[in-house]
LOKE-718776 format. One line per field, with one value per residue (C-alpha): residue number from 1; residue in one letter; chain; x, y, z. Coordinates in Angstrom, 3 decimals. Example, Ala and Ser with C-alpha at 12.3 -4.5 7.8 and 13.67 -1.06 7.14 Angstrom:
2
vodren: [1; 2]
marmi: [A; S]
volum: [A; A]
xx: [12.300; 13.670]
yy: [-4.500; -1.060]
zz: [7.800; 7.140]
END
This chain:
399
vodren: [1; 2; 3; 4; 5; 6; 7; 8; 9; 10; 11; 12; 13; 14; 15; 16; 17; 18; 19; 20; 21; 22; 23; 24; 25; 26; 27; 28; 29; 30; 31; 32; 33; 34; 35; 36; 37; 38; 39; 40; 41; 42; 43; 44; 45; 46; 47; 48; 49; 50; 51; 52; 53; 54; 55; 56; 57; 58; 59; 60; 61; 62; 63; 64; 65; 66; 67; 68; 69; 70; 71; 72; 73; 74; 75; 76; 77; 78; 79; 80; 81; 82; 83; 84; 85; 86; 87; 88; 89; 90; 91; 92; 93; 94; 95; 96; 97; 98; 99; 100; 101; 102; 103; 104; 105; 106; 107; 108; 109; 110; 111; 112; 113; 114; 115; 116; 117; 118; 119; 120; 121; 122; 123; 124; 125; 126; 127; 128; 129; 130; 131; 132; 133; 134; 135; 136; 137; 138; 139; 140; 141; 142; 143; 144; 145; 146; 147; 148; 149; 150; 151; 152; 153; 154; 155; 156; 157; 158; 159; 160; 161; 162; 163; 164; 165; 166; 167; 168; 169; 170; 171; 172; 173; 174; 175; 176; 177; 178; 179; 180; 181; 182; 183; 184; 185; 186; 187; 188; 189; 190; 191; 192; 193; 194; 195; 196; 197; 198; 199; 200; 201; 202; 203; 204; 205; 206; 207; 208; 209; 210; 211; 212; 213; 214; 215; 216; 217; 218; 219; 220; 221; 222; 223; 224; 225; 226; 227; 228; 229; 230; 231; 232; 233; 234; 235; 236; 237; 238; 239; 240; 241; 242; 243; 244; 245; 246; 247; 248; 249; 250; 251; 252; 253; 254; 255; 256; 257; 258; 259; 260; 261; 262; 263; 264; 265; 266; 267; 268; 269; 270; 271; 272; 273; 274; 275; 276; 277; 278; 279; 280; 281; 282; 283; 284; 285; 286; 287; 288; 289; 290; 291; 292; 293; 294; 295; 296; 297; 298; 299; 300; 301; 302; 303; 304; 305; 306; 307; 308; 309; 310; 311; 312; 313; 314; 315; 316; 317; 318; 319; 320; 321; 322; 323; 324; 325; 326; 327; 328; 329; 330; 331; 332; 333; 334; 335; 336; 337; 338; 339; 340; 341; 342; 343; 344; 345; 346; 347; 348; 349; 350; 351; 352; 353; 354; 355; 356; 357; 358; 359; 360; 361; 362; 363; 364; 365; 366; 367; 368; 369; 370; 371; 372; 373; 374; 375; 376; 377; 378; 379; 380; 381; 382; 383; 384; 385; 386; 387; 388; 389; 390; 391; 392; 393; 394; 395; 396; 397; 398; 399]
marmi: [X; X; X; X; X; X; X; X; X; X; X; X; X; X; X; X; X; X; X; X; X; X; X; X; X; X; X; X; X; X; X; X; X; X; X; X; X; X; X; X; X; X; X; X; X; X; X; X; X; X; X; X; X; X; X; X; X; X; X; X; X; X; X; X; X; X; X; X; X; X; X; X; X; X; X; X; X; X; X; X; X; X; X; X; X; X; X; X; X; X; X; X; X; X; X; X; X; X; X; X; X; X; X; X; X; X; X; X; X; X; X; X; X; X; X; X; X; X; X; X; X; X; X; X; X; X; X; X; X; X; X; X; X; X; X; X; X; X; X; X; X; X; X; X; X; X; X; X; X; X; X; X; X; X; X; X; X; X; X; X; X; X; X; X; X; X; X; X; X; X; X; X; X; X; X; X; X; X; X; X; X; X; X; X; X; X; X; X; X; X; X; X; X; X; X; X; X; X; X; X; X; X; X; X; X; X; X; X; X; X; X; X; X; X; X; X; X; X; X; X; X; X; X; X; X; X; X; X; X; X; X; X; X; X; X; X; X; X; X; X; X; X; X; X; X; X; X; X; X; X; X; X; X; X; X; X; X; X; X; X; X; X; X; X; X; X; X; X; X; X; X; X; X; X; X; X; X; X; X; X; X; X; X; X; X; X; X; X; X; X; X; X; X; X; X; X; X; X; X; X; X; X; X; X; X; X; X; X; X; X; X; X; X; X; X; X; X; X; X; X; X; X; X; X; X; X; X; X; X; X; X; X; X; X; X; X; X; X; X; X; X; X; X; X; X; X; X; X; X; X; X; X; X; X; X; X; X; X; X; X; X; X; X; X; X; X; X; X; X; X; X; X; X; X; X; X; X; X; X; X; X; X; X; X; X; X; X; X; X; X; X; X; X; X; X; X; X; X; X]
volum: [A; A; A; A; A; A; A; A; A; A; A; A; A; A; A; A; A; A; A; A; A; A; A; A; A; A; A; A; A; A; A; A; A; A; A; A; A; A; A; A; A; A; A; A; A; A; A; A; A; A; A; A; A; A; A; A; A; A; A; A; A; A; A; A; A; A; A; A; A; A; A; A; A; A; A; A; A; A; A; A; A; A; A; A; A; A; A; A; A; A; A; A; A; A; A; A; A; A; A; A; A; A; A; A; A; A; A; A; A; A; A; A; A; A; A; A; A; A; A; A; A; A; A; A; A; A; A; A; A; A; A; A; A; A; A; A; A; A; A; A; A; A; A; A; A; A; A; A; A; A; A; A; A; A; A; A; A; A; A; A; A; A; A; A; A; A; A; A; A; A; A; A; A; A; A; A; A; A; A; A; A; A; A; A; A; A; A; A; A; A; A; A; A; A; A; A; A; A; A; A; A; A; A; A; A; A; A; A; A; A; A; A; A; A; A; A; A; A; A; A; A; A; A; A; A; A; A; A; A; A; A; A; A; A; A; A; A; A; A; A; A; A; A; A; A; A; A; A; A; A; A; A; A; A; A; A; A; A; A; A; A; A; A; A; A; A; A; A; A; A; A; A; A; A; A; A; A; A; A; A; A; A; A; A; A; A; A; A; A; A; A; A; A; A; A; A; A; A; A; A; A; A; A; A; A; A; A; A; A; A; A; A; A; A; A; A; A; A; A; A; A; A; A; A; A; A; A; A; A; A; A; A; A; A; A; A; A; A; A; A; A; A; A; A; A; A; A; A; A; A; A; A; A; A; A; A; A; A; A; A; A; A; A; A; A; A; A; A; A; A; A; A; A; A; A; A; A; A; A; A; A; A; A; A; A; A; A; A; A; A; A; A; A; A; A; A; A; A; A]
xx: [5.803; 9.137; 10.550; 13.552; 14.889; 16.893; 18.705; 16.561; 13.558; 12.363; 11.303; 8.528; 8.840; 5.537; 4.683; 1.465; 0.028; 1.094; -2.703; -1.514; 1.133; -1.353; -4.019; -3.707; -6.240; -9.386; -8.880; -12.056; -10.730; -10.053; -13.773; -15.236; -13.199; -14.892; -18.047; -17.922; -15.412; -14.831; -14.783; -17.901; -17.820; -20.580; -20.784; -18.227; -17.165; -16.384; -17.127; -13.910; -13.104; -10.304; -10.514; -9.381; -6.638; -5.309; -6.063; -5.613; -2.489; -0.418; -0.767; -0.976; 2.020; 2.095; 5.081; 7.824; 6.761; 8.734; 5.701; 6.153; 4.831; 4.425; 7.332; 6.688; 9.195; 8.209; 10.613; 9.121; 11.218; 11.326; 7.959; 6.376; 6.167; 6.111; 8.983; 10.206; 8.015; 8.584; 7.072; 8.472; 7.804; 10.013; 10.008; 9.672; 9.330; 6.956; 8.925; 5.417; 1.922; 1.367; -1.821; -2.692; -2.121; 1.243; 2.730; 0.762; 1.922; 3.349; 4.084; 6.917; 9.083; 8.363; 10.719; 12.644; 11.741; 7.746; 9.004; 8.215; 5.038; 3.874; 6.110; 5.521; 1.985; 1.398; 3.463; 0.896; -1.868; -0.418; -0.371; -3.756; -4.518; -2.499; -4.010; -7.562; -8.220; -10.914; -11.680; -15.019; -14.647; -17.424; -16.963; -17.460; -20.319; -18.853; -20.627; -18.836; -19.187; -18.624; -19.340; -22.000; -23.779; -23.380; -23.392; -22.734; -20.279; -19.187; -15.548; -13.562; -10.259; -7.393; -4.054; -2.163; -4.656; -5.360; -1.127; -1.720; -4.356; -1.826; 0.770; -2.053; -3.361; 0.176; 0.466; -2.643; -1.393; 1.517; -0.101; -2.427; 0.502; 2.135; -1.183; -2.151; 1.090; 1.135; -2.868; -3.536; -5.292; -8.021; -7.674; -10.739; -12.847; -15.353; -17.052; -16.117; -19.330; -21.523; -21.634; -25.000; -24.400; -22.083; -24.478; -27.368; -24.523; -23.821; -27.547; -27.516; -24.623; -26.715; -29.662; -27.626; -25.975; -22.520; -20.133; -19.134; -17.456; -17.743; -14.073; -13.422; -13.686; -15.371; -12.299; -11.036; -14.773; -15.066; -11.467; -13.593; -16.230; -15.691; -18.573; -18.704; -20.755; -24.329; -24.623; -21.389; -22.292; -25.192; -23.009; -20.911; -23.603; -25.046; -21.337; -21.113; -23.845; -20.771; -19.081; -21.848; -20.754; -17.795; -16.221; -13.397; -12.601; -10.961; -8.687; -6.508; -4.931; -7.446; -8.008; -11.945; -12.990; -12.972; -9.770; -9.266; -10.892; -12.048; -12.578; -8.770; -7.973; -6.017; -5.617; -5.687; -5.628; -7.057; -2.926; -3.066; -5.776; -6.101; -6.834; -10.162; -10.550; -10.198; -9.427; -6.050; -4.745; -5.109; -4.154; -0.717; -0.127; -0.174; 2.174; 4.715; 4.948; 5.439; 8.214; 9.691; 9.522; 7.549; 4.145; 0.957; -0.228; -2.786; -4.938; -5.102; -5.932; -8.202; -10.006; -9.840; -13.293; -15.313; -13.472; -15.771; -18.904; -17.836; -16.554; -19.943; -22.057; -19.904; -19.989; -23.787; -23.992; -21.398; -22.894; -26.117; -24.955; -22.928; -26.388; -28.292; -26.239; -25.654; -30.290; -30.374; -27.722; -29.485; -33.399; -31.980; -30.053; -33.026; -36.130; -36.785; -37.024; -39.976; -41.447; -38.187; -36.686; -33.480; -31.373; -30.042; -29.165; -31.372; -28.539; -31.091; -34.472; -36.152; -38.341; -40.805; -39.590; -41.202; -39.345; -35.332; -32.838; -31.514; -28.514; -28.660; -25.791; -26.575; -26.763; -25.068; -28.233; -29.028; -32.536; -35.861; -37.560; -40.953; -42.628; -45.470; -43.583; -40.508; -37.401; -35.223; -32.190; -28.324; -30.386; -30.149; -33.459; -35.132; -37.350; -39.116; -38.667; -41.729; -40.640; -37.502; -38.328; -35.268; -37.615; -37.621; -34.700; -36.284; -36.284; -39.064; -38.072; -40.787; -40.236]
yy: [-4.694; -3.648; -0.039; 0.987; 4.376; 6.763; 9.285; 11.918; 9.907; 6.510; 4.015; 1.751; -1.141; -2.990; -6.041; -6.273; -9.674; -10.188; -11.139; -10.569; -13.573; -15.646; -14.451; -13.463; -11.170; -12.448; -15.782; -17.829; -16.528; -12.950; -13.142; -14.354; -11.320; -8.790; -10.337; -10.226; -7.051; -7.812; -10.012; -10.295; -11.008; -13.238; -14.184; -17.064; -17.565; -14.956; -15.202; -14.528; -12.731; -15.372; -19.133; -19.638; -21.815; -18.085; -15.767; -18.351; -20.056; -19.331; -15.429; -15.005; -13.689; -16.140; -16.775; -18.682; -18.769; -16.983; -15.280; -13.037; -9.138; -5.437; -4.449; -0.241; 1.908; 4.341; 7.699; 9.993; 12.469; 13.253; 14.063; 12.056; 13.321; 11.478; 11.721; 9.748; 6.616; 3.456; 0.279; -2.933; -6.389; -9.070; -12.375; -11.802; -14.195; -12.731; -13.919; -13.930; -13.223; -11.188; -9.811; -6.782; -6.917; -8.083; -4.939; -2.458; 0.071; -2.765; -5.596; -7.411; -8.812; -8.069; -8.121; -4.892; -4.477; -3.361; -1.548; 1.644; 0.979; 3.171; 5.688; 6.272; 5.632; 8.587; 10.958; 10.063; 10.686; 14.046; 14.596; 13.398; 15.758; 18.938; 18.389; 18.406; 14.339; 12.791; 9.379; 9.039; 7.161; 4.697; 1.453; -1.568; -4.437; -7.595; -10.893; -13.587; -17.523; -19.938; -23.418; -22.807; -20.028; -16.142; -13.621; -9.266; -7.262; -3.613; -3.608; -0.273; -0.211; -0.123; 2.118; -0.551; -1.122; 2.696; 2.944; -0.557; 1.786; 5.064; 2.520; 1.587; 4.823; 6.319; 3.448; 4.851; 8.478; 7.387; 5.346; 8.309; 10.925; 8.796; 7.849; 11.797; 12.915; 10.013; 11.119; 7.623; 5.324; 4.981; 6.986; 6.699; 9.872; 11.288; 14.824; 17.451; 18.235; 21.547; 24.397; 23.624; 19.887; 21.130; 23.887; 20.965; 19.079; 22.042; 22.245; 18.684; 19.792; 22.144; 19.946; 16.793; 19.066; 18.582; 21.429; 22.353; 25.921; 28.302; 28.770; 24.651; 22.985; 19.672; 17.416; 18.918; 18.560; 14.986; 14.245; 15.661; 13.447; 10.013; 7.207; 6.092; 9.440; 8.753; 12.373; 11.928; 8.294; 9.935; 12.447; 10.248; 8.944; 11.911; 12.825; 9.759; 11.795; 13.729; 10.266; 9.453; 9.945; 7.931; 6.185; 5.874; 7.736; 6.497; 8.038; 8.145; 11.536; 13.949; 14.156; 13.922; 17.264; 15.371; 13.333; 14.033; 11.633; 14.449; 12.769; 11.787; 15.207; 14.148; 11.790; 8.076; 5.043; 1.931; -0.515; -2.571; -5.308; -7.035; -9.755; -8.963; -5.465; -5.707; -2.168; -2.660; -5.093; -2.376; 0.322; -1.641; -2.471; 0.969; 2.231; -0.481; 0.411; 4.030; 3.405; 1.190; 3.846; 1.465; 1.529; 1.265; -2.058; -2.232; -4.744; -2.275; 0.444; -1.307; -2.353; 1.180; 2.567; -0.029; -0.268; 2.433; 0.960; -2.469; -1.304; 0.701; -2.615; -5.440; -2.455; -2.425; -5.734; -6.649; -4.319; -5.913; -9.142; -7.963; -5.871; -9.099; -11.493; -9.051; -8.414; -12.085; -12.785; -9.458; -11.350; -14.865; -13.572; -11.478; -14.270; -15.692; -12.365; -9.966; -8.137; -7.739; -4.084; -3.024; 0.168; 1.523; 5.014; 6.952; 6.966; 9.510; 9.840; 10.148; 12.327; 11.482; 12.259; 9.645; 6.586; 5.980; 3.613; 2.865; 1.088; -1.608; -1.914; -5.353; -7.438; -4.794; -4.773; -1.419; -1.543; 0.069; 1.987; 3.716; 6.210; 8.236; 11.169; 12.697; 10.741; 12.192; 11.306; 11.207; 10.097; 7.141; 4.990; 2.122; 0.229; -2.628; -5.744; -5.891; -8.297; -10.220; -12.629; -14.249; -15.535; -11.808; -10.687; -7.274; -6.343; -3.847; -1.761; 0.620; 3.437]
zz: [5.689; 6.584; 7.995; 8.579; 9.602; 7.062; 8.216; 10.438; 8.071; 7.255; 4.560; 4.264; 2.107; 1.353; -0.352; -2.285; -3.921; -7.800; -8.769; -12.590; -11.691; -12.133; -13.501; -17.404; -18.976; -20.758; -18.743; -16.865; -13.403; -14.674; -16.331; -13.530; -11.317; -13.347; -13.016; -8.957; -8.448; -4.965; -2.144; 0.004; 3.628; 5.805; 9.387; 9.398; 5.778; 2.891; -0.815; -2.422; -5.187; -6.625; -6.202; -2.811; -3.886; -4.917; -2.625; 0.618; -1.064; -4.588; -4.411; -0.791; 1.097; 3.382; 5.807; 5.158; 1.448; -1.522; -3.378; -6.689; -5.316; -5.859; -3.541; -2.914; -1.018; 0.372; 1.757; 4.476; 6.398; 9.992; 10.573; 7.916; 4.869; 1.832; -0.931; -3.115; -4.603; -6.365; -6.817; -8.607; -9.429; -6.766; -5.380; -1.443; 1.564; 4.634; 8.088; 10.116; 10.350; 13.253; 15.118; 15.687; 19.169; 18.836; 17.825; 19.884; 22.378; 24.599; 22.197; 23.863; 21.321; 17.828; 14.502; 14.312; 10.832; 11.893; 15.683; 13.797; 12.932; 16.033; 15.332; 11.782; 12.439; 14.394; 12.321; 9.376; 11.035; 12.202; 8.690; 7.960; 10.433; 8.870; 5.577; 6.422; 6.194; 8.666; 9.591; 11.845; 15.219; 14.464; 16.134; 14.101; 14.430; 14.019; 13.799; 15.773; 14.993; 18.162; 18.551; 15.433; 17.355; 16.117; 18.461; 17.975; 18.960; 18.519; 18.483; 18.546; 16.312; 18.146; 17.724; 15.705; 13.624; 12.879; 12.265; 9.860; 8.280; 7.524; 5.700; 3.291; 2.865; 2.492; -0.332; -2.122; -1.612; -3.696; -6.381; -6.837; -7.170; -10.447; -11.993; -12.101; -13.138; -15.676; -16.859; -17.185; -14.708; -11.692; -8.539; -5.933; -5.216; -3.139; -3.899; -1.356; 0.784; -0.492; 2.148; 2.616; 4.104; 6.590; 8.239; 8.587; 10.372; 12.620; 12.817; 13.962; 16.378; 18.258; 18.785; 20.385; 22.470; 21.298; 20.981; 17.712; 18.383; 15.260; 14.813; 14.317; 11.031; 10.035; 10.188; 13.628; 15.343; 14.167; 16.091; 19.122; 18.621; 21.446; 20.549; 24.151; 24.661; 23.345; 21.926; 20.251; 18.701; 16.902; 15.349; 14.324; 12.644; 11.004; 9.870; 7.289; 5.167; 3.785; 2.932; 0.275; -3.566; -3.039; -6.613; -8.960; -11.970; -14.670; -17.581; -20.236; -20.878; -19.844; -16.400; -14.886; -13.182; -9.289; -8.669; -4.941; -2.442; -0.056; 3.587; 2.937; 1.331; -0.948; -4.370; -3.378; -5.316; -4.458; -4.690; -1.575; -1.884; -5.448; -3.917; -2.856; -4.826; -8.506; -9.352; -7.044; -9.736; -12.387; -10.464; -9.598; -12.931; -14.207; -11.150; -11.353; -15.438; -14.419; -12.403; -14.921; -17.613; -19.585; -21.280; -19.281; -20.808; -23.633; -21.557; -18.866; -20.744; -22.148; -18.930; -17.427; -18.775; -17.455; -13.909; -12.220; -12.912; -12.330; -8.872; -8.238; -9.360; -7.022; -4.103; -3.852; -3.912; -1.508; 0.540; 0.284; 1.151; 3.850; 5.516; 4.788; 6.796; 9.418; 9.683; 9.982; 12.591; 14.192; 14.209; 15.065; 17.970; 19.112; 18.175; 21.471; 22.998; 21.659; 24.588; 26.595; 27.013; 26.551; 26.555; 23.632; 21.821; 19.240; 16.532; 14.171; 13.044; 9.504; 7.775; 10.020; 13.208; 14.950; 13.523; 13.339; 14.025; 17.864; 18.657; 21.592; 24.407; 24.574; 22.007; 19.803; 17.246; 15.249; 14.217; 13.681; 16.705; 16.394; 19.233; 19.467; 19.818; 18.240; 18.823; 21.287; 19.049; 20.587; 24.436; 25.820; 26.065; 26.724; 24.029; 23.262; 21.415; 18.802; 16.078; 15.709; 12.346; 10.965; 7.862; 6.856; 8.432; 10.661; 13.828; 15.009; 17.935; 20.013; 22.677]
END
């Protein structure tokens, strides 16, 4: 990543693994890249989507290494706007790896060439803001591996990493503006919400408690929202209903009837992660042939129709694998413990109202709770440890 000011405005240039460098169509490792679609992540190891000797060495940008890449520049003006787009094939060379808190709000010293990344940061997400996008405050659980022992945390992303987040997304804002105006493609999508969805939420609202005045819209409520409130956490919770029917859509000259991914509110394309996404490799092929003013390739086109399902298939089961690790790290940490108490949230409740899902304060687990009566969901509580069976990865909660 690189920025640079121009003028009153700025560019962005960003580099992007060339997958396609090394990977030719109808080859084992291609094959074998449709057959998994993505990258799944454990507790202390990931299943990759490309032979390791790729994605952790040949293709990877790594510093101090000349690597052959999707180089995109990016124009925005003064407050962030996007203009002019183009990507191209180049051979780069990254100068560092840096962490996220290296460039934060009080990085010391960092390479001139990514000091804007605040600044440009914020501006996008001003305009995330001005356009209706949303991004829910949920804060992540992450599985951490020392000395061979796993323990939980929920980690909060911090303001670098939400301004890392904008330069991506602004990426995929572009891609998706020259793959519509080209007609051929894959953007990602996601439904907009009916009417009906939004009034339970409001409904929902009203019984935590939290304030949801009439005159404020969906996306400006949920930048209200702070998870450290209890109340708030379990909206936040019951807000990712509207995020289900999320997909791609692909095409060749006419364009599907949804092509807007509507918690972003706006066309996106998926450009910034072949290496652990196959639908980015695609997606950056047909962008960088765009802005050559040369044919899509056939073996892309070719590939396009099956894309979405292939995507939808190697999503479930990432996520699958991804829930599984994270119920049996989850039991293990909690097996020598049934019968204790602990405090923890009523994130929401089912059908039946008298069984839901609590988060814990400590150990972050999220897991089954049952009562007697009605949940008292968005209140803090405490409950107690019924099963914790790492053979069948559950954990059994009661209140």
């Amino acid at each position: 990543m690189h920025l640079e000011r121009d003028g009153s405005g700025f560019v962005v240039h960003y580099a992007i693994a060339d997958v396609a460098a090394f990977v030719a169509p109808g080859d084992p490792v291609d094959l074998e890249a449709h057959r998994r679609g993505q990258s799944m992540y454990g507790a202390d190891r990931m299943v990759p989507l490309h032979p390791t000797v790729l994605s952790s060495g040949a293709a990877s940008l790594l510093p101090d290494q000349v690597r052959p890449a999707f180089v995109w520049t990016l124009r925005l003006d003064a407050d962030g706007v996007l203009g002019e787009a183009h990507v191209e094939r180049a051979r780069v060379r990254s100068r560092a790896k840096l962490a996220y808190d290296a460039v934060g709000d009080d990085p010391g010293p960092v390479p001139d060439t990514i000091a804007l990344l605040g600044e440009v940061g914020r501006l996008r997400l001003a305009q995330e803001a001005a356009r209706g996008g949303v991004s829910l405050p949920l804060p992540e659980q992450e599985v951490v591996v020392e000395d061979g022992r796993a323990r939980l945390e929920l980690r909060a992303g911090s303001d670098v990493e939400s301004w890392n987040a904008q330069i991506s997304l602004l990426t995929g804002i572009a891609g998706a503006r020259m793959i519509l105006d080209a007609r051929v493609g894959v953007v990602r999508t996601l439904p907009p919400a009916p009417p009906q969805a939004l009034e339970k939420l409001r409904r929902t609202a009203r019984a935590l408690g939290v304030d949801w005045p009439a005159e404020l819209d969906y996306p400006g409520f949920v930048r209200t929202l702070d998870p450290s409130r209890p109340a708030d956490a379990a909206m936040a919770v019951a807000c990712t209903s509207l995020f289900r029917g999320a997909g791609y859509a692909a095409f060749d000259g006419e364009l599907p009837e949804v092509t807007q991914h509507a918690a972003l509110a706006t066309p996106y394309a998926h450009v910034t992660a072949p290496l652990r996404r196959l639908v980015d490799r695609y997606a950056l092929e047909t962008c960088a042939a765009l802005c050559a003013g040369e044919p899509v390739p056939d073996w892309v086109r070719a590939a396009l129709p099956a894309l979405p399902d292939e995507m939808r298939d190697s999503g479930r089961k990432a996520g699958q694998y991804e829930r599984a690790v994270v119920d049996l790290v989850e039991a293990t940490v909690l097996a020598d413990r049934v019968g204790e108490s602990f405090t923890g949230v009523v994130l929401e409740a089912d059908d039946r109202p008298t069984r839901g899902r609590v988060q814990l304060t400590d150990p972050a687990v999220e897991a089954r709770v049952t009562s007697e009566r009605p949940l008292p969901v968005g209140e803090t509580v405490t409950v107690t440890l019924v099963t914790a069976d790492p053979t069948t990865r559950t954990v059994e909660l009661a209140l």
